[in-house]
C-alpha positions in Angstrom: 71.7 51.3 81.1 70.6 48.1 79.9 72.6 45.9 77.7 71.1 45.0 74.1 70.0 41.6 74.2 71.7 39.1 71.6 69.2 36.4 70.5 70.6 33.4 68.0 68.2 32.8 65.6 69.5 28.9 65.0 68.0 26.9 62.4 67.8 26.1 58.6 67.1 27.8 55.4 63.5 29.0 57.1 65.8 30.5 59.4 68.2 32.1 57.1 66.1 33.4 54.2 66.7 31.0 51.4 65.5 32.6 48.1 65.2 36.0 49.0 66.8 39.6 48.9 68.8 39.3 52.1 66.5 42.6 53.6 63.4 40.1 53.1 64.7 37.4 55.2 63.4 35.8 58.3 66.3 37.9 60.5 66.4 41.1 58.9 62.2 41.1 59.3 62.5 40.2 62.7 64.8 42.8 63.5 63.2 45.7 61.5 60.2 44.4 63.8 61.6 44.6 67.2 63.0 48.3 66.2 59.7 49.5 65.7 58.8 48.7 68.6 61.6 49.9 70.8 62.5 46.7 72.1 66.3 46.4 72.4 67.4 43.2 70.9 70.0 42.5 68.3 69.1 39.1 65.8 72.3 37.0 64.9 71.6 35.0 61.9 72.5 31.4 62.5 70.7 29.3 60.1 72.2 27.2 57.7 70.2 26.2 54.9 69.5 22.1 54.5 70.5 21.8 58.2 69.3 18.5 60.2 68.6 18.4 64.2 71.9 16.0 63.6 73.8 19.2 62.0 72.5 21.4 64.1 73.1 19.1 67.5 76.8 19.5 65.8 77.4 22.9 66.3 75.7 24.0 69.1 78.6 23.5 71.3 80.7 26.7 69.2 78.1 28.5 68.9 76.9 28.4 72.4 80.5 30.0 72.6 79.8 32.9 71.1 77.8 33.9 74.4 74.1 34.8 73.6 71.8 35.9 76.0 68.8 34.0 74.3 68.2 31.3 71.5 65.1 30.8 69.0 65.5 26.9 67.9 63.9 26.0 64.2 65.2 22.7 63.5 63.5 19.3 62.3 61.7 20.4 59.1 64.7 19.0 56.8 64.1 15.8 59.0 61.0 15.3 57.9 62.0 16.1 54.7 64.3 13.3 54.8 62.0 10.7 56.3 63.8 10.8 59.4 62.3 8.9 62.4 61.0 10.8 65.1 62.7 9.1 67.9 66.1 10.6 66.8 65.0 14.2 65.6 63.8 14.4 69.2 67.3 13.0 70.7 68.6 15.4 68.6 66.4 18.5 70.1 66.8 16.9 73.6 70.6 17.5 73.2 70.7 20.6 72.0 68.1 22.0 74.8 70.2 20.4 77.4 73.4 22.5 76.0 71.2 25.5 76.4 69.8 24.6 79.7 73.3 23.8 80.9 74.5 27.6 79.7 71.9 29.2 81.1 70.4 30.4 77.6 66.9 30.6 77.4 64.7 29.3 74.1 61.9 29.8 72.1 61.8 26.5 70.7 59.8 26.5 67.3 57.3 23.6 66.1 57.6 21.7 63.2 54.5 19.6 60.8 54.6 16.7 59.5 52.9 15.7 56.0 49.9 13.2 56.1 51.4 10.8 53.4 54.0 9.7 56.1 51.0 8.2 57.6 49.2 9.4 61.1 51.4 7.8 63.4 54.6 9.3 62.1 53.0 12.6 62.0 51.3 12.6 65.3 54.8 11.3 67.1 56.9 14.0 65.0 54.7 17.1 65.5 54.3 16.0 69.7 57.8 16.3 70.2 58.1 20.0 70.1 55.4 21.2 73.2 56.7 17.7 75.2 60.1 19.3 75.0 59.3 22.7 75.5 57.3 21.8 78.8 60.3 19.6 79.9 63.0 22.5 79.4 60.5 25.0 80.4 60.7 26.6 77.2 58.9 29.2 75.5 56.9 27.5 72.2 55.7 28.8 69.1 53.6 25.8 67.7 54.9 26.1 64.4 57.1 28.4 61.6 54.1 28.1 59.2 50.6 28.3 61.4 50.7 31.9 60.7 50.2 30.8 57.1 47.9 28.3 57.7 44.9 30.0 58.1 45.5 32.4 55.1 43.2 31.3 52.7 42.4 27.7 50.5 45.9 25.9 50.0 46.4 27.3 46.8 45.6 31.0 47.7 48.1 30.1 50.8 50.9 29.1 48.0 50.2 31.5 45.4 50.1 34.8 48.0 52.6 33.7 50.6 55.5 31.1 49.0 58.3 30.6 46.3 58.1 28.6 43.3 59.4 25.5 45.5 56.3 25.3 47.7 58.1 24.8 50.5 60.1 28.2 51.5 57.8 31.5 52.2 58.3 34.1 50.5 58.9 38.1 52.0 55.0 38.3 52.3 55.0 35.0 53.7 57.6 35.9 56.0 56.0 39.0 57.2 53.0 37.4 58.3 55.3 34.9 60.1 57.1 37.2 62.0 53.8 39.6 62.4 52.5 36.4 64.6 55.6 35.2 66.1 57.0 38.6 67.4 55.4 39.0 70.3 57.0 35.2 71.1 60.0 36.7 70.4 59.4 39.7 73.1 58.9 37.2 76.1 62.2 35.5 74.8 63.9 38.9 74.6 62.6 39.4 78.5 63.1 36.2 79.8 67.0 36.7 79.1 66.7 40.4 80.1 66.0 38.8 83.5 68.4 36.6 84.0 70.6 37.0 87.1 74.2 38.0 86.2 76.4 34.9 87.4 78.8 35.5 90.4 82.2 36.0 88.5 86.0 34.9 89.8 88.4 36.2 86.9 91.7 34.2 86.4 94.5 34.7 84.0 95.9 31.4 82.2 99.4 31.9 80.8 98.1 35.1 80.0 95.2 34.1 78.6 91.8 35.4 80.9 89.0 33.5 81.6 85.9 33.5 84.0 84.9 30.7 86.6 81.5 30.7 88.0 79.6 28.0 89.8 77.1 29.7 86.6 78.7 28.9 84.3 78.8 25.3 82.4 81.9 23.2 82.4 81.7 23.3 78.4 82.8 26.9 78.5 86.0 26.5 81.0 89.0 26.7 78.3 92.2 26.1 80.0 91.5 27.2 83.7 92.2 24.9 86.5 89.0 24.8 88.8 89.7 26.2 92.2 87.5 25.9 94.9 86.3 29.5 96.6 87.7 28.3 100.0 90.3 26.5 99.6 93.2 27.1 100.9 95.8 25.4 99.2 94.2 27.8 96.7 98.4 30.2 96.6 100.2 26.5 96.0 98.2 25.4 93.7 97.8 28.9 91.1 101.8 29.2 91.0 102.0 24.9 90.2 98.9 25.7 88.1 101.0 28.9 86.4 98.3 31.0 87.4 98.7 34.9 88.6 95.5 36.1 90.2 
């Protein structure tokens, strides 16, 4: 039987339902979503509200740890919020899709806008970096959180009908028609990882601690395991110096 695929939902408050009953949220919609239509994925909310590419560049390293099968990014909005230059939001992204790449996690990296009054150039540069990454990484790309919203009616029918009282977060209508359009995103995601190749395991015990080497398996996530090479045959020496029992 297959496994139920864990997907990361990593971002900011977009991501983890700022201002609304937690059942209206950005996760919990997703999820009720993907139930109703069988698909056997379980959504871990990771979003932390007034997070930064720089914040969330931070903690991808831990959170990677925590072993998903698949990632959804939403990062940069709170960049642009903050004026931020383009040049090091996408650093930021670069990174963070290279941790991924590296664990073998696969992403549905989501786009981010850019206001006019920043001025063209800024805008044009920031909202370019999302599909240039996602064809770098090989990615899977939703153009962006709010173009489900965009083509909802006049600007003020689109903040009336489909936000808070801040203008900037959606609320649960909003986020309904969001995750209306970005679910079927989500199922390629969901397959993608569903399809990845199970690495080639060794298990080793560490001072009692276990652990799993794989030529699969990144370097980051090798806690306290001396490397040993499949044919080597110093392999016996080197567990007992290591204190290893195999």
């Amino acid at each position: 039987m297959a496994q139920t695929v864990t997907v990361l939902a990593f971002g900011d408050s977009l991501v983890h339902g700022y201002g609304l009953n937690p059942k209206d949220g950005f996760v919990p919609q997703l999820q009720n979503w993907l139930a109703a239509r069988e698909i056997d994925a379980e959504i871990v909310n990771a979003g932390v509200s007034g997070e930064t590419t720089a914040g969330g560049l931070a903690r991808i390293d831990w959170t990677l740890d925590s072993d998903p099968d698949a990632l959804i990014l939403s990062l940069g909005g709170n960049d642009v919020l903050r004026g931020l230059l383009p040049r090091d939001t996408r650093h930021n992204l670069e990174e963070i899709l290279s941790r991924t790449k590296e664990a073998a996690v696969p992403v549905l990296l989501i786009g981010q806008g850019a206001p006019a009054n920043y001025g063209e150039d800024y805008k044009q540069e920031f909202e370019a970096i999302f599909p240039s990454l996602a064809d770098e990484y090989q990615t899977l790309l939703f153009p962006s959180f709010f173009a489900p919203l965009e083509e909802a009616g006049s600007l003020t029918e689109i903040l009336q009908t489909y936000f808070q009282d801040d203008g900037i977060h959606p609320n649960a209508a909003g986020v309904a028609r969001i995750v209306d359009a970005m679910g079927p995103h989500i199922v390629q995601l969901v397959e993608r990882a569903a399809a990845r190749p199970v690495p080639d395991q060794t298990y080793v015990r560490f001072w009692g601690v276990e652990n799993v080497l794989s030529d699969n398996v990144p370097h980051s996530n090798w806690k306290r395991v001396i490397v040993l090479g499949r044919n080597d045959h110093s392999i016996e020496s080197r567990m007992a110096s290591g204190g290893l029992i195999w």
